[in-house]
C-alpha positions as CSV (number, residue, x, y, z in Angstrom):
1,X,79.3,94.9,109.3
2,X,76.9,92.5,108.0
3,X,75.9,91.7,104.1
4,X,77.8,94.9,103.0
5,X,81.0,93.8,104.9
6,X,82.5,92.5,101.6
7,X,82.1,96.3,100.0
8,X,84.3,97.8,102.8
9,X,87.8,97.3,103.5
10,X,89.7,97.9,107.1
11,X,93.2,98.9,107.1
12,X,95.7,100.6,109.6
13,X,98.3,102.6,108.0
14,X,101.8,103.4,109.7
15,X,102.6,106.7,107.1
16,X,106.4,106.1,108.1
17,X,109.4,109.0,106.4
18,X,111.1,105.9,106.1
19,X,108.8,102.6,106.2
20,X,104.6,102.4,105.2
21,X,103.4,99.6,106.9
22,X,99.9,98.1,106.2
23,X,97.8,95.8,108.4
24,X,94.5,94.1,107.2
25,X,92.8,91.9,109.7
26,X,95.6,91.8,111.9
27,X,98.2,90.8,109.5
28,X,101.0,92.8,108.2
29,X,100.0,92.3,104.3
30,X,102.5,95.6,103.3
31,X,106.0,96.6,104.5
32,X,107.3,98.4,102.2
33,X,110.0,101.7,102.0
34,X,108.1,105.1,101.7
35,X,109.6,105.6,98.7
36,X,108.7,105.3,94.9
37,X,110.1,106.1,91.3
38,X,108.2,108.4,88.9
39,X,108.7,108.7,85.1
40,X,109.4,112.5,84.8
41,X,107.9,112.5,81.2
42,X,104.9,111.0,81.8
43,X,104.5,111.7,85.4
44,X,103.7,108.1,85.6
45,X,104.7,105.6,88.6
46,X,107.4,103.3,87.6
47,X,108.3,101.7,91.0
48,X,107.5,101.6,94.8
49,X,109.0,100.2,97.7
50,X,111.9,98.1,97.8
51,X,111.5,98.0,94.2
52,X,112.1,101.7,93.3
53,X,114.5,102.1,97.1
54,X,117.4,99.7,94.8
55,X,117.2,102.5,92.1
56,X,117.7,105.0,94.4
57,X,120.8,107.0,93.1
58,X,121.2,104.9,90.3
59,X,118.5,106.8,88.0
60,X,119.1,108.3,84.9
61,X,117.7,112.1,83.6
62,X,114.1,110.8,83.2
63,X,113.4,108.9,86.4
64,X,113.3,110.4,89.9
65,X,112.9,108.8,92.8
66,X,111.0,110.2,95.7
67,X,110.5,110.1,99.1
68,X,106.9,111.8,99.8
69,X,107.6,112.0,103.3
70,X,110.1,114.4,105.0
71,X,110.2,114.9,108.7
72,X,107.2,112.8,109.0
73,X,105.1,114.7,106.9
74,X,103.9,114.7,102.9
75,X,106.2,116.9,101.6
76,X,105.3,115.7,98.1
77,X,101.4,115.2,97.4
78,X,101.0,113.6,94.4
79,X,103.8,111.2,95.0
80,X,102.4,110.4,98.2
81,X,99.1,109.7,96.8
82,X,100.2,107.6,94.0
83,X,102.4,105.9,96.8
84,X,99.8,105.2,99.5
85,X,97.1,104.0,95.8
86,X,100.1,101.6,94.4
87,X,100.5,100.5,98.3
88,X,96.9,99.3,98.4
89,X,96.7,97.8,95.1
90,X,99.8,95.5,96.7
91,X,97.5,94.0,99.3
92,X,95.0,92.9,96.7
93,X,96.5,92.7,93.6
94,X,94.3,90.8,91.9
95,X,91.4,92.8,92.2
96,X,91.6,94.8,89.2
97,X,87.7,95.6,88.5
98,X,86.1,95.7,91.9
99,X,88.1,98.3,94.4
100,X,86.4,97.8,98.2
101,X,85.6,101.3,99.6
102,X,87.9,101.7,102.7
103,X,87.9,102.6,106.1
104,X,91.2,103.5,107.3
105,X,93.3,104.5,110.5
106,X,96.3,107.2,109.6
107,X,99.0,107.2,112.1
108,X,100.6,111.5,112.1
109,X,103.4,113.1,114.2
110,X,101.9,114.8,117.2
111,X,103.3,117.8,116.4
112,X,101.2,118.2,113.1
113,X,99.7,121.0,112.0
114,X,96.2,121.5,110.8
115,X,97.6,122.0,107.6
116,X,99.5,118.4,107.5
117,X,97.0,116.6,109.1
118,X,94.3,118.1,106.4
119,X,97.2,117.0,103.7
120,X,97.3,112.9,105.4
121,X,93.5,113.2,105.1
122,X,93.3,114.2,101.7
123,X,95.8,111.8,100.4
124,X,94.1,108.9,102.1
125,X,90.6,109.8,100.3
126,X,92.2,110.4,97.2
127,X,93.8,106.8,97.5
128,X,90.0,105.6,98.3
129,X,89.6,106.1,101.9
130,X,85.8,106.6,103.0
131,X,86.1,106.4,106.3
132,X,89.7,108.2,107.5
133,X,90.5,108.2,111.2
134,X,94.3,109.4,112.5
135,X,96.2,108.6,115.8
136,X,98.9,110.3,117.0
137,X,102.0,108.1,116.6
138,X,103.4,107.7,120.3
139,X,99.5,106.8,121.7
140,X,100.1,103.9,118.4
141,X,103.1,103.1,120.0
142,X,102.2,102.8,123.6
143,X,99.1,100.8,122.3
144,X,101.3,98.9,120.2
145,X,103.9,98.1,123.1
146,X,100.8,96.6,125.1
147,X,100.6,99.8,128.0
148,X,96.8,100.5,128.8
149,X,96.5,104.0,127.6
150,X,93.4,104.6,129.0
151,X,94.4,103.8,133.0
152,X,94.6,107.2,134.9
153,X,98.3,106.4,135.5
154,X,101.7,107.4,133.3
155,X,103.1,106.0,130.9
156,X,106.3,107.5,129.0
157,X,107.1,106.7,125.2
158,X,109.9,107.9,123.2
159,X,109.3,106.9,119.3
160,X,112.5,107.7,117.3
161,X,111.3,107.5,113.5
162,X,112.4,108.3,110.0
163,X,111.5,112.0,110.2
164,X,110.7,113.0,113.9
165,X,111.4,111.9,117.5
166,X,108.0,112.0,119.2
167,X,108.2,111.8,123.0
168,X,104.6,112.0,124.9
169,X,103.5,110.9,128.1
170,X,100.5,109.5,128.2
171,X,97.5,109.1,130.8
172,X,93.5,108.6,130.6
173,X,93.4,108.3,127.0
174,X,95.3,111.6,126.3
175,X,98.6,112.9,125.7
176,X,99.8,114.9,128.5
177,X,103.0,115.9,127.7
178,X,104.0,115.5,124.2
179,X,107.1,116.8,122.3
180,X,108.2,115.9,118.2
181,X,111.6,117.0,117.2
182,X,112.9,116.5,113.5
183,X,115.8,115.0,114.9
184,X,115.5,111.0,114.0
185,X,116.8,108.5,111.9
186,X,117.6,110.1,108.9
187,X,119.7,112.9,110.3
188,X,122.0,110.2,111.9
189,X,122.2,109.2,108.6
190,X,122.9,112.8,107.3
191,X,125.3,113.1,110.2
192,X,127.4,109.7,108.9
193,X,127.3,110.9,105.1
194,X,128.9,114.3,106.5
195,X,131.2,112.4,108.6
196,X,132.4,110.3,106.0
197,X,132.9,113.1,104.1
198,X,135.2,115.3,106.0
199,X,137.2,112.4,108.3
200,X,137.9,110.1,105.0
201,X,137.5,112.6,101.8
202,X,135.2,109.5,100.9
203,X,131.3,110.3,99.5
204,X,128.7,108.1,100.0
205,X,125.1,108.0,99.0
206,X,121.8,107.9,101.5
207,X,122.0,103.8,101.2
208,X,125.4,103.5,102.3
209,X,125.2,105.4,105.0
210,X,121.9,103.6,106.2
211,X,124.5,100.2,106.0
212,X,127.0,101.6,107.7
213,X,124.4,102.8,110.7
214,X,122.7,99.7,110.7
215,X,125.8,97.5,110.6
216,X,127.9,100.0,112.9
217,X,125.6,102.5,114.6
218,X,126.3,103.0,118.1
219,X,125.4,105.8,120.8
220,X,128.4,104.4,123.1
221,X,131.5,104.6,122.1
222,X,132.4,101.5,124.8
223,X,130.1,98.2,124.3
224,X,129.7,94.9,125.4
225,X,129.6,93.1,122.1
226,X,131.1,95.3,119.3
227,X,130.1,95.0,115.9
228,X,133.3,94.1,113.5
229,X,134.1,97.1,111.4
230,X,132.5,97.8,108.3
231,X,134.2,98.2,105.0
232,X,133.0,100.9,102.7
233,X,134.0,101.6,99.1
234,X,133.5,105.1,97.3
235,X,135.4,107.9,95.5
236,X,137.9,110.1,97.0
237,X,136.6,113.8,96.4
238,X,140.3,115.1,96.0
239,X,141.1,112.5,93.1
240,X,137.4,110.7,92.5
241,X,140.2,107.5,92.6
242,X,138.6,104.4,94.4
243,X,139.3,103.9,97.8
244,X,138.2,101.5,100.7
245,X,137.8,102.7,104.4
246,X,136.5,100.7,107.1
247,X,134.2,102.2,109.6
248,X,134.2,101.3,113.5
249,X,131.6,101.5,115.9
250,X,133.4,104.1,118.4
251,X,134.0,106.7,115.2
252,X,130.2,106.1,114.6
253,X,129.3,106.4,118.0
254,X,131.3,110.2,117.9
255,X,129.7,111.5,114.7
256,X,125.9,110.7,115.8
257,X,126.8,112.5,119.6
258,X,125.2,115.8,118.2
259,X,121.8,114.3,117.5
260,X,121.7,111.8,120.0
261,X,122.2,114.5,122.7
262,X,119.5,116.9,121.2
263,X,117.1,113.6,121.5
264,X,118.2,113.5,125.2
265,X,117.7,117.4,125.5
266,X,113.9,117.0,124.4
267,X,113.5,114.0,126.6
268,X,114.1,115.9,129.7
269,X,112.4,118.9,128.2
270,X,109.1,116.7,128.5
271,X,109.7,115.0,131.5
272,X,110.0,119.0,133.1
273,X,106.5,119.2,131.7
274,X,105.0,116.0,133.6
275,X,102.8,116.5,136.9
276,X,104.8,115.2,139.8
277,X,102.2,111.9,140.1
278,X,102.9,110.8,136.5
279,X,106.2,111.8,136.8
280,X,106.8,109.4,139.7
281,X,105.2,106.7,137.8
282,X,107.5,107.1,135.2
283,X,110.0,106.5,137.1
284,X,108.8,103.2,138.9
285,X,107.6,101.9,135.5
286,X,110.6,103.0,132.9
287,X,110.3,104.6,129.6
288,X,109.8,102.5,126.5
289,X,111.9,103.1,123.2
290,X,110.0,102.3,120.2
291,X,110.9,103.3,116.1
292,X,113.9,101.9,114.2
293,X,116.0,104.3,115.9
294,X,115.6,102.5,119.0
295,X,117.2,99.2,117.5
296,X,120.9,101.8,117.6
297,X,123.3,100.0,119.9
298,X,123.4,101.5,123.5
299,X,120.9,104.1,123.3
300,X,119.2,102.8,126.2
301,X,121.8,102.1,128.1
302,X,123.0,105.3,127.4
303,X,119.9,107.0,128.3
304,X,119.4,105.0,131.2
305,X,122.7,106.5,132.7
306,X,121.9,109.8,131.5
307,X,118.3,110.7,132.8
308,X,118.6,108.0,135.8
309,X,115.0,106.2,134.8
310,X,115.1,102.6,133.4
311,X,114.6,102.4,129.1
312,X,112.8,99.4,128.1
313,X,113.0,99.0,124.4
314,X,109.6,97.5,122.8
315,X,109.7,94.3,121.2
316,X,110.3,94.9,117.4
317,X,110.2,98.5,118.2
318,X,110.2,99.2,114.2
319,X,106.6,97.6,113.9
320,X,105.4,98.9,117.1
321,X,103.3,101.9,116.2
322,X,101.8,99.6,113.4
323,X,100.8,97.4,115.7
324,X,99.3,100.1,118.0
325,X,97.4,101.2,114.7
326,X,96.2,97.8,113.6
327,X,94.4,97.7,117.3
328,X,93.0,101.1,116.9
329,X,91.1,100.2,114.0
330,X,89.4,97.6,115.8
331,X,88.4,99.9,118.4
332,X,87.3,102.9,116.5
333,X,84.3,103.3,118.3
334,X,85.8,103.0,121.6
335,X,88.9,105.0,121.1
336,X,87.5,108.9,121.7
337,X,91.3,109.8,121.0
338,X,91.1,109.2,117.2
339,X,90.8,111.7,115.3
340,X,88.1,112.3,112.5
């Protein structure tokens, strides 16, 4: 890089539905919630990250709060450049006169269209990227996890996100077989705020029903260590009167079946797809879990018993594809699977 180093700035971006992640000389300087709260009047930013995620549903008629990603794509433009701009500014906030120009690496769904992956692009140069290179998010994660991507053998990885599920098996630098459903983490939460809704007459918000997955979330209704139920507190709908319910794992465990077995569905869907010689290296090796969604109790056991190949999860499988950006970026010239 040289004298001009100084004018240029690397960063890896994990452009999460649910979670942005930013790494900067292989530090995480920005984990944050890919959401942000805008001034309706003004049109001005008031919040972002965990900042404008507490005034989520507590907003009054001139505040909104946003999430620009849906299903793992910008479904909101502007918010999604002011929220990838305010992101940046985070990692250096004092540098108010002098803004580096930056090279970046994008992570996208690998079932994006040329019309989304045109949309990541543009909001990254709008936000000052110079230099904008994207990965496809299960290569980040299968770089992430530590698998050499570029060995001519085959590696499985199954990345349950915010917005999508992407499954891929990968091999030479390449994805083989890939598959991204829109089934992920936030229709399990969907699922539990439906649940909730109809079992108990109860109505909960988005937040509360990310607690209850995260504090009872279970794809087997049978574990080894089960989590103490989880008391939740919230209007009746017949008589908006306050009422408590607690929540166990095993109801949980029923109401997310649906999704869970459409996940499973896609998984053998792309494992039909696999030549027979990475297939059978699939199955000596194992496929690895990676996303926040594989952090829900049991999935891999339960897949593990379901497709009869051995789930590994990845260690912290939530900063995993981060990670697998973060060491694309300092490859860039030797990855030829990045794309420009």
């Amino acid at each position: 890089m040289g004298l001009f180093s100084f004018l240029t700035q690397e960063i890896a971006i994990d452009l999460g539905t649910a979670n942005t992640i930013i790494i900067h000389n292989d530090k995480i300087v920005v984990d944050e919630p890919s959401i942000v709260t805008i001034d309706l009047k003004t049109e001005k930013l008031i919040a972002i990250g965990e900042k404008a995620r507490q005034m989520q549903g507590k907003t009054h008629a001139n505040l909104k709060t946003i999430r620009p990603l849906r299903d793992g794509v910008i479904a909101d433009f502007n918010a999604a450049e002011q929220m990838i701009r305010g992101m940046i500014k985070m990692m250096n906030p004092k540098s108010r006169f002098f803004t580096p120009s930056l090279r970046m690496v994008v992570c996208i769904p690998s079932g994006s269209t040329e019309v989304e992956i045109r949309a990541v692009r543009d909001s990254a140069e709008h936000a000052g990227g110079r230099d904008v290179y994207m990965i496809y998010e299960p290569m980040a994660a299968a770089i992430g996890i530590g698998l050499d991507v570029e060995a001519p053998e085959g590696n499985m990885v199954v990345d349950i996100g915010g917005g999508t599920t992407e499954i891929a098996v990968i091999s030479l630098g390449g994805l083989v077989t890939n598959k991204s459903i829109r089934i992920a983490g936030d229709d399990l939460t969907a699922d539990i705020m439906e649940y909730m809704r109809h079992q108990h007459n109860i109505k909960i918000g988005e937040r509360t029903a990310e607690e209850i997955k995260i504090n009872v979330g279970s794809a087997l209704s049978q574990l080894d260590n089960p989590p103490a139920d989880y008391l939740i507190q919230g209007p009746n709908q017949m008589t908006a009167l306050p009422i408590e319910v607690p929540v166990s794992y095993q109801e949980i465990s029923h109401c997310l079946e649906k999704s869970i077995s459409k996940i499973e569905t896609a998984i053998l869907s792309a494992l039909e797809q696999t030549p027979p010689e990475l297939y059978s290296d699939i199955v000596n090796r194992g496929i690895w879990l990676a996303g926040g969604g594989a952090l829900l109790r049991g999935l891999a056991k339960r897949f593990t018993e379901k497709i009869n190949i051995q789930f590994h999860v990845a260690e912290d499988p939530l900063r995993a594809v981060a990670r697998g950006t973060g060491i694309a970026l300092k490859n860039v010239n030797k990855f030829t699977f990045l794309i420009r």
